[in-house]
Structures are given as structure tokens and as C-alpha cells.
N, C-alpha and C positions, 0 to 999 in steps of 0.2 A: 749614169747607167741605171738603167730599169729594175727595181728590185726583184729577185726571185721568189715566183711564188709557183707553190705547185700543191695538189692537191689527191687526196683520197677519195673517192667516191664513189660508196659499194652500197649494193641494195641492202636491204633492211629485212635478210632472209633466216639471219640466225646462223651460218656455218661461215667460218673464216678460211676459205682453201688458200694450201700453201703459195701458189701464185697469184692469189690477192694478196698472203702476207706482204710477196714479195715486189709486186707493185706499191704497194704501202712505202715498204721499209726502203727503197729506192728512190721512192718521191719524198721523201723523210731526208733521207742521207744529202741527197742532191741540193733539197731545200739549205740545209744545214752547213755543209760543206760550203755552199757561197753566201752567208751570212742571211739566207729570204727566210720566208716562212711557210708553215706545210699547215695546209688546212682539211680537216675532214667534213665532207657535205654528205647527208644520205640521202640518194636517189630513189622517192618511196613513191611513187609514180606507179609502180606497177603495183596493185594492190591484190591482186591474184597471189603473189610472189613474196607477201607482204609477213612476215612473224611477229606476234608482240614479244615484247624486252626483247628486240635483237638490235636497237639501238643502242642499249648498256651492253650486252654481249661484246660488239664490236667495240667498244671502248675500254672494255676491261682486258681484250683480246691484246688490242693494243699496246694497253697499259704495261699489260706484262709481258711484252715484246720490248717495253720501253721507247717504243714508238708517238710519242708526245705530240700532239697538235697544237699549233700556236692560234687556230681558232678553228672552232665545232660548234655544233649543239648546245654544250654544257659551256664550254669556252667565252662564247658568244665573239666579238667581234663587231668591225666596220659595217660588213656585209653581212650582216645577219637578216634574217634566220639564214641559216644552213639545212634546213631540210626542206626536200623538194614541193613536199604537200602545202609547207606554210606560205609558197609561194604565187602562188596559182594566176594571182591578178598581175603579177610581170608576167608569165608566159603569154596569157591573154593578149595583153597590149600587144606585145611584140609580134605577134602572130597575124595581129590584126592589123597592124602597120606593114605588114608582106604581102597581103591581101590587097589594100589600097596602094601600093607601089607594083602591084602585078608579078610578085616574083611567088606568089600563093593562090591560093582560090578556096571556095567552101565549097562544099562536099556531100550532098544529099545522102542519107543512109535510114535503113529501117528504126535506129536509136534518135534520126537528130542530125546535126549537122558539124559535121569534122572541116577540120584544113588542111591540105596538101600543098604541100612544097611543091612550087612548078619547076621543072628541073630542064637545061636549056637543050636542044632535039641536035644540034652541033654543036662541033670544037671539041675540047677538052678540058679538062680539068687535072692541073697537077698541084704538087706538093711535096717540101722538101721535109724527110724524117731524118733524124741524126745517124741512126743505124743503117738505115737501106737506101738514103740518096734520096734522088727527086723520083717521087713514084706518078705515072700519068693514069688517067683510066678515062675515056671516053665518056660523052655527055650523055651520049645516046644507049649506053649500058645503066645509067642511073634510073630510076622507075622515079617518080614521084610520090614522094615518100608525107606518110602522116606528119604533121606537125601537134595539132590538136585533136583528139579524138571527140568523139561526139557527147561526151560524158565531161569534156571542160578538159581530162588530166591531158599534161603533154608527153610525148612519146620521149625516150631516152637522147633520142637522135638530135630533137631539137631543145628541149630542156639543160642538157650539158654544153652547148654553144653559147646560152643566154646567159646561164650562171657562171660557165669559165672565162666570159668578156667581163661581167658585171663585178666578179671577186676578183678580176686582175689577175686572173693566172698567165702564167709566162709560159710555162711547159709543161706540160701534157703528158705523163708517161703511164702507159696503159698495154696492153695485150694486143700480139698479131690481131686479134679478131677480126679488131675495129677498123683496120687498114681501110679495107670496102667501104666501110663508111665514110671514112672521113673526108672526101672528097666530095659530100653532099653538106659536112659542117664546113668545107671552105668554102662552097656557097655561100652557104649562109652568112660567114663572117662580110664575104664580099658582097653582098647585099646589103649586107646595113652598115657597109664602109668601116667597118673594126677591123684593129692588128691583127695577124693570126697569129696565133701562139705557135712556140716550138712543141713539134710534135716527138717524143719516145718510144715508137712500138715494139715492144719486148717480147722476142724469141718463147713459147711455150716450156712449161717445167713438164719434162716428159718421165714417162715411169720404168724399170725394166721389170717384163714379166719371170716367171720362174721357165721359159723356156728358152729367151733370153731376148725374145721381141721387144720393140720400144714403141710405145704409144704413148697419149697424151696422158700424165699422171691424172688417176682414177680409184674409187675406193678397191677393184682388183688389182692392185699395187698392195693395199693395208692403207695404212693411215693418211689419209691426204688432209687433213686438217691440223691447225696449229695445236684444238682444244684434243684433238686425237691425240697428237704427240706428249701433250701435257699428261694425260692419262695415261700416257706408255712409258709416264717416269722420267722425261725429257726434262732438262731443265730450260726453262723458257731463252736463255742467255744463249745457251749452246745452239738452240732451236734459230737465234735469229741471224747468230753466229754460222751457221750453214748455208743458212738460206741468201745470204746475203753474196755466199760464192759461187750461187746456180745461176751463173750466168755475167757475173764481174770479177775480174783478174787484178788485184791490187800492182800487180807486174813486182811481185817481191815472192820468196820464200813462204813468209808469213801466211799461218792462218788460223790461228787463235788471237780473233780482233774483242776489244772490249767497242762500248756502244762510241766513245769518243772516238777511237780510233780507228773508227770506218767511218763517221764523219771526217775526219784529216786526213784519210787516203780516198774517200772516195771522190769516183773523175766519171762524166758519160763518157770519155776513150778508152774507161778500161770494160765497157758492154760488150757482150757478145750476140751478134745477129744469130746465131745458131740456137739450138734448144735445148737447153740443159737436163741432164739425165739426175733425178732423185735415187741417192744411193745410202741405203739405210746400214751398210757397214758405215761408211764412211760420217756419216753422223752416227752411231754409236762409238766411234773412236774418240769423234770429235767430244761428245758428251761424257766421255771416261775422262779425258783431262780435264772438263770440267770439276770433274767430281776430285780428278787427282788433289787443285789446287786448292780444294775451299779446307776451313777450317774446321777441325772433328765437331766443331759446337753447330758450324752452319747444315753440317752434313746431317746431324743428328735430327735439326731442326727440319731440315729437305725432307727425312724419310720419315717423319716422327709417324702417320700413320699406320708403318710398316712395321714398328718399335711397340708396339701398344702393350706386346707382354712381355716386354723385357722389362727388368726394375730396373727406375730410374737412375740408381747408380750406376750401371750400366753400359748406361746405351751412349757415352761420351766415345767408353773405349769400344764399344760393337764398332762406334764408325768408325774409329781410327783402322781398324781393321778390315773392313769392308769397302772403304768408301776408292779404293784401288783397284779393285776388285769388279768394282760393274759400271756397264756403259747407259744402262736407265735403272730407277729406281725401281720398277715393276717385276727386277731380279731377286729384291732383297727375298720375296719370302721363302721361293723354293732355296736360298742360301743360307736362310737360319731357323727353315721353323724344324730343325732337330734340337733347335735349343727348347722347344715346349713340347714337341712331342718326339719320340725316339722313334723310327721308322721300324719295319718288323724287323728281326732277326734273321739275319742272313749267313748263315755260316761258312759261304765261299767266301765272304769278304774278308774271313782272314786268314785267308791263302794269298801268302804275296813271295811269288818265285824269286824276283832280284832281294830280297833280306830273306831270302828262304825259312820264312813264315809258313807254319803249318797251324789250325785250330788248336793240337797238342801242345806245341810250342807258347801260342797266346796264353793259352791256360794257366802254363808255367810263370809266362809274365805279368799276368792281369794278377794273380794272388795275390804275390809280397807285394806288389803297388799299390792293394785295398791296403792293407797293413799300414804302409807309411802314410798313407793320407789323412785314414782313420787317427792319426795319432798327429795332426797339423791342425795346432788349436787357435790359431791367426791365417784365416785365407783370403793372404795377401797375393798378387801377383809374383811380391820377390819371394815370398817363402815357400809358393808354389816350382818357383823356378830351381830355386837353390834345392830343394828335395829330389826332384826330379831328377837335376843333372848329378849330384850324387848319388840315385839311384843307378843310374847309368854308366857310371863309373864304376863304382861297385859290382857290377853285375859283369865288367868286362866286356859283355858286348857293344854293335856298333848303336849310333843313334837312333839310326832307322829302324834297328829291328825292334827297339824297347818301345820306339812311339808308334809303328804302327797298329799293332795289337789291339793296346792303349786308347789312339783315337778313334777307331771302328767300333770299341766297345761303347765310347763315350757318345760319339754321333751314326754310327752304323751306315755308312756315307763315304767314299771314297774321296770326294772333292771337299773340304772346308775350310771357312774362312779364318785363317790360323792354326797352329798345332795344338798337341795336350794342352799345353801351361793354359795356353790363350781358351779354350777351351774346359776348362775345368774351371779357371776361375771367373767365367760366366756364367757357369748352371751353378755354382755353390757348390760347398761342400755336401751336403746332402741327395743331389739329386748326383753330386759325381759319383761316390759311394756307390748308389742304390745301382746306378745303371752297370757299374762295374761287375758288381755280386751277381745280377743279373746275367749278363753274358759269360760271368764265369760258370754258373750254375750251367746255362745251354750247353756251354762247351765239354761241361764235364759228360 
């Protein structure tokens, strides 16, 4: 049996969109799943379109998608080189050998002299794809397309037929786009008497707007990029983890897949010809159980930016606390930065109708609280606890009503990450104090 090979092959523009990822991460999985290999080529051909360092871009893009090439650029390999530029004297031949066989011709232009594909004036031309069956398209809708432009470089159309015969690719999974096309690269194959590879043309990742239209995912969605999502606190895992379900059905329950574990389920029967809709709840959920399972040291390490004024002692338990709590990282700071700066004073915020909480009331409770803390000369977690809940005891009220006062005073913020205990023994005893005194003095 013919080994599986399949391949990546994205221009060298600098932005990774999420349905490149997901062309990637498909020809990866596929590759992988039947033991072949995935290799990355960069198509730099068009030099308009051209970025420098967007060859390491896309490798590091990868990298941390854990999308691994068993040969690239940097790889190297059989078939090397893998970028298009370094190739130029194959395209040449070959071009030139469709020419002396009559299936091309040259091409007079104000630059020089180009080659066109002769494209045949009847019949048809079909081809069978996995997803949509045998597609036919008529000879005589094909125009006669560049092969060589008059500048040497070769156009996309026939450059990717040379190198995906010459590297042995088997299957071909790539974007509706190309459909149109590829009826002018089965020419081609059948001109120069080569197998045709299996083709994948994959359904578009579509976007939903906020009025609830669906178009083709675009930056009026938000983030359409992998390095976007990275920056919005994503973790890369979760990110490949979604993506990998825009548009394939494991046919299970399951949908928190690790990277092996969508290599050993994934199948092309579980593709969907349809267009999958990008849903930014739904990867933020996905990415909160990310964060659910890691370890408070890994969590810490994830947001360490976001951590920068917290002391190091710290910031182990911040994560154990927080790290349930949010679906990207880019939440952390509107969630703690009460712990460096106290927001203004708000004196509705301690009016709380269900523990029938008045300002008066707090006042009453925020006093003897400065008292017993002021006199807690180890601030531990347990010693903060153990005070507290006998404070509470003592006081004969319920819980609610002794901590809320309490924690408005301490973060002046209805929502936070943890109660008192958790909360006072993160800012210190000192800045617990001060802020306390402080909102008692307001209230008074």
C-alpha cells in the first residue's frame, strides 16, 4: 500500500487564519492517524504577498499548535528544498516540456515571455473528491491559465501540481476555493501521465455576526487568527482542541481530545461537507476546562504575565483560585487587580437586601474585625480562618452577613475570586488593616 503523505502549504504572508490552522491540523491528523507523513512546503511564489520572518512565524505557529512536520524547511528531507523560490529550475523544465508536447505555448507580453497552459476547447474534465463525489466541469469553461509568468516565477496553479507529484503526496486537503481549479491540475497530472492524488476540499469556517448572520469567518467576527487567540489568553491546546471540531464528528460524546487522541480517532468519514460556524462561547467553555485540569504551578506559569504584582509567594494559591474561574487568560486582570489597587469607594455596595446589609450595619461589623486581625500575629491561611469563623460564631449572626461588609471593604467589588479568608490572606496583613480602617472611616 502507498504510504500517506500529505502536506501544508501556505504562503509566506505572516498571519496563520483559523482555516489554514485547520487545513494544517487535518492534514497532520490524517497524515498521522495512518502511519504517513505531513510535510510543510512554503509557497513564496508570489512575492507581492511575500513577509519577512513569516517562515518562522508559521513554524512556531505550528509548533505551538503541536502540529509537527516530518519534513519542512528547517526539517529538511528527501525532497528538499520545500520552498517554492528555491525551486524555480524544476518549474522551468517542466513547463518547458508542455510546451514541446503541445499541451502549453509561450506567451508574448509587454515584461517577456510567459507560458499558458492550453486547455482542451471540448469534453470534460471530472474528478473524484472524498467529500462531494465526482465533480465534472466542462473544457470549454477553463480559460488557459499562466503556468510561467514572464518573470521565470510559476503561478500557484501549476507550481503545487509539480511539487505535490515530485514529494509524493497522496491527498491533497485544502479549501472549497480550489474546487475551480483543480480541474486545470488534473490536466496537468494527465499530461505528464502522473497518479492523481486524493483530493479533500473542506467546507469554509464561517463566522456568526452579532445580528446573527453567517458569513465566511473574517476579522468583523473578532479574532480570526490562531496568534489572535493566543493574545486573548487562549491556550494553544484548547485552540487546536476546537478547531479540530469545526467541521469533524469523532461520532462519540467526547470533546476534550489531547493531540494523541485525535490522531487515534481521527477518520476522513467523520468530515463534514457543510461549513462550520466559529462559536467563541463555545471555545471559551472549551478553554475553562482547560484551565480547570492543569496544575496550580502550570496555571501560574500560563498567566505569570498577568501575576507580575503579586508576591511570589503567592501567586501558586491566586491560581488555585482563579484558575476555575475563567475561560482565557486576558480575564485575569480586570479579576484581581483589586488586590493592587482598591477601586473608589462606593457606598451602595454595602447595601445588600437578602442579608439585610445596611452601611450602618457594616460599620458595626468592619470594627471589631479590624480588632481581631490587628491582634493575628502569624497570617496564615488556617489562622485567618480559624479567627474569622469564631468571629462569626460569636457574633451570632449568619455567614453572609459578617462577610459581606467584610469583603466590599477589602476589594470594593461585588464579584471576587474567593471570600474574606482567601482574600485577606493575599493582600497581607497590612494592606488588610488599612483598607478596612479606611471604609470604616467612609461609613462612619
Amino acid at each position: 500500500m502507498k504510504k500517506i503523505r500529505t502536506r501544508f502549504a501556505p504562503s509566506p504572508t505572516g498571519y496563520m487564519h483559523i482555516g489554514n490552522l485547520r487545513t494544517a491540523l487535518y492534514a497532520y491528523l490524517f497524515a498521522k492517524s495512518q502511519g504517513g507523513d505531513f510535510i510543510l512546503r512554503i509557497e513564496d511564489t508570489d512575492r507581492a504577498r511575500y513577509v519577512e520572518d513569516a517562515v518562522e512565524f508559521i513554524e512556531k505557529t505550528l509548533a505551538a499548535a503541536k502540529i509537527i512536520p516530518d519534513e519542512g524547511p528547517h526539517q529538511g528531507g528527501n525532497f528538499a528544498p520545500y520552498v517554492q523560490s528555491e525551486r524555480m529550475e524544476t518549474y522551468k523544465k517542466y513547463a518547458e516540456q508542455l510546451v514541446k508536447e503541445g499541451h502549453a505555448y509561450y506567451e508574448e507580453s509587454e515584461n517577456g515571455v510567459a507560458i499558458r497552459q492550453k486547455m482542451p476547447e471540448t469534453g470534460e474534465t471530472t474528478f473524484f473528491d472524498v467529500l462531494h463525489g465526482n465533480i465534472t466541469i466542462a473544457n470549454s469553461e477553463l480559460e488557459d491559465q499562466i503556468l510561467l509568468k514572464s518573470d521565470g516565477l510559476p503561478t500557484y496553479n501549476f507550481a503545487n501540481v509539480i511539487d505535490d507529484h515530485l514529494m509524493e503526496i497522496s491527498h491533497i486537503i485544502r479549501g472549497t476555493e480550489f474546487i475551480t481549479s483543480t480541474p486545470k491540475h488534473v490536466l496537468l497530472y494527465q499530461y505528464f501521465g502522473w497518479e492523481i492524488p486524493t483530493f479533500i476540499h473542506l467546507a469554509p469556517v464561517m463566522g456568526k455576526s452579532d445580528d446573527g448572520t453567517i458569513s465566511k469567518l473574517s476579522k468583523r467576527h473578532g479574532a480570526t487568527s490562531f496568534n489572535d487567540l493566543i493574545d486573548m489568553g487562549y491556550l494553544p491546546e484548547a485552540i487546536t482542541n476546537y478547531v479540530a471540531l469545526l467541521g469533524w464528528n469523532p461520532k462519540s460524546n467526547q470533546e476534550i481530545f489531547s493531540m494523541q487522541e485525535l490522531i487515534e480517532k481521527f477518520s476522513l468519514e467523520g468530515l463534514s461537507k457543510s461549513p462550520a460556524v466559529f462559536d467563541y462561547d463555545k471555545l471559551d467553555w472549551m478553554s475553562g476546562e482547560y484551565f480547570k485540569v492543569m496544575s496550580d504551578e502550570d496555571f501560574a506559569k500560563a498567566a505569570e504575565k498577568y501575576f507580575a504584582e503579586i508576591p511570589d509567594d503567592k501567586k501558586i494559591y491566586l491560581a488555585s483560585l482563579i484558575k476555575t474561574r475563567v475561560s482565557k487568560l486576558s480575564e485575569i486582570p480586570d479579576m484581581i487587580k483589586f488586590l493592587s489597587v482598591l477601586p473608589d469607594f462606593d457606598i451602595e455596595l454595602f447595601t445588600n437586601k437578602r442579608n439585610k446589609i445596611t452601611p450602618e450595619k457594616s460599620a458595626e461589623i468592619i470594627s471589631p474585625a479590624i480588632e481581631i486581625l490587628e491582634n493575628i500575629s502569624v497570617w496564615t491561611f488556617e489562622n485567618l480562618h480559624e479567627k474569622i469563623s469564631a468571629f462569626i460564631e460569636k457574633s451570632g449572626q449568619k455567614t453572609g452577613t459578617i462577610m459581606w461588609p467584610l469583603r466590599i471593604a477589602l476589594a470594593m467589588q461585588k464579584v471576587t475570586p474567593g471570600g474574606v479568608t482567601e482574600i485577606l490572606y493575599l493582600l497581607g496583613k497590612e494592606k488588610s488593616v488599612e483598607r478596612l480602617k479606611f471604609s470604616l472611616e467612609k461609613l462612619s
